[in-house]
N, C-alpha and C positions, 0 to 999 in steps of 0.2 A: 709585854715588853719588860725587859731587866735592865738593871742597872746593875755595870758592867765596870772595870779597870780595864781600858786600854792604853796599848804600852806600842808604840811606831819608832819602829827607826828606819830613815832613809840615808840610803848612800847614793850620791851625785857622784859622775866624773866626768870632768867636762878638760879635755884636751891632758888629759891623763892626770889633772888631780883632782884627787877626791874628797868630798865634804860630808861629813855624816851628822846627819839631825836626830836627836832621838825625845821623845814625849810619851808622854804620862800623865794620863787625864780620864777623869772619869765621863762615862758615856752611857750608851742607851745600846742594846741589842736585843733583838725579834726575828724572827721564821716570818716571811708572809709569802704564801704560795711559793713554796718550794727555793726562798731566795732568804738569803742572810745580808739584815741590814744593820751596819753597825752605822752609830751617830756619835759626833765628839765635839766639840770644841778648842780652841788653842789661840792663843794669844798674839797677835803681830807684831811685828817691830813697827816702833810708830805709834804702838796702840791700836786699838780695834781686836774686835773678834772675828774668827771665821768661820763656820759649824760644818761639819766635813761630812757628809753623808756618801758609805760606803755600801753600794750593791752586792756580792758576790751573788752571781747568777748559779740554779741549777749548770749549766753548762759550761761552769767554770770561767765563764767574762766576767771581769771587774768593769763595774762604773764607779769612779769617782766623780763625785760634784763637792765642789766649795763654794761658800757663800758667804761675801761679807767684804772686805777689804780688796778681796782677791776672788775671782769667780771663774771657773772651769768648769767643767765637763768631760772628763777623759774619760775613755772605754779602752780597757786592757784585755786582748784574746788575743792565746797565745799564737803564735804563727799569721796573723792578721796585722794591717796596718790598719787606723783608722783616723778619718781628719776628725777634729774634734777643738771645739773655741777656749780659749784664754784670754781671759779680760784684766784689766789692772787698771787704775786710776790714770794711766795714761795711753788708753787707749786697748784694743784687744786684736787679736791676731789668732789666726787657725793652725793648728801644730798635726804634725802626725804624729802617731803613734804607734810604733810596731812592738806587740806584745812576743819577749822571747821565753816567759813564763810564767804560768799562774798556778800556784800548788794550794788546795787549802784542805785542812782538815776541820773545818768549823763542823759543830755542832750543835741541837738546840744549849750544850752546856758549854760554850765557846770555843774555842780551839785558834789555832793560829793561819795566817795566809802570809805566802809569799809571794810578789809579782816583781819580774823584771822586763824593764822596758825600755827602748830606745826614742828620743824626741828627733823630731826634725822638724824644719820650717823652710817648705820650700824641697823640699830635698835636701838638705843641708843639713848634714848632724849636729845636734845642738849640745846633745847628752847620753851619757847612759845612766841608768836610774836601779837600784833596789831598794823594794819597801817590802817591810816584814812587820805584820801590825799580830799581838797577840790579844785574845780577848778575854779575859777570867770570867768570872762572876764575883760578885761582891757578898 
């Protein structure tokens, strides 16, 4: 395992505007069987922490899971939809997720990924979403 600078920016755009997040936080990154897992933490509004554990799979799916304030589980693959839970302090709801790209050049020396993806709930477009997370070494 290395300690790593990871560097995320996401773009939202929900009914044609858009919000862009961007962080910078030191993390953890590892190979376990053929899979790249990046680890982070990041700060909430409100207070509290979240710790973000990023899968990229050999085959190019992403899992995200969060934990803490906020708790998910999303799997991004591209050309697939997938139900997948999001939980919140008021309650949690299952969202889809259809993956419209996953690009990653990660390697055991970090590299960067892109994934975009669309949310629904119900059928109902909630979002469209890009995250582009880069991972150095330190």
């Amino acid at each position: 395992m290395k300690k790593v600078l990871v560097k995320v920016k996401g773009i939202q755009i929900v009914d044609g505007n858009e919000t862009v997040m961007e962080l910078t936080t030191e993390g953890t990154f590892r190979k376990f069987e053929g899979d790249y897992i990046v680890t982070y933490s990041e700060e909430q509004e409100g207070g509290g922490k979240t710790k973000t554990l990023l899968t990229v799979q050999k085959n190019n799916s992403v899992i995200l899971e969060r934990r803490g304030g906020l708790n998910s589980r999303l799997i991004i693959t591209k050309g697939e939809r997938n139900n997948c839970l999001y939980a919140i302090p008021q309650g949690s709801l299952t969202l889809g997720i259809y993956g419209k790209e996953v690009t990653s050049t990660l390697t055991e020396n970090g590299g960067s990924l892109r994934m975009a993806y669309n949310i629904d709930a119900n059928l109902t477009p909630i979002s469209e979403n890009i995250v582009e997370i880069t991972v150095e070494e330190r």
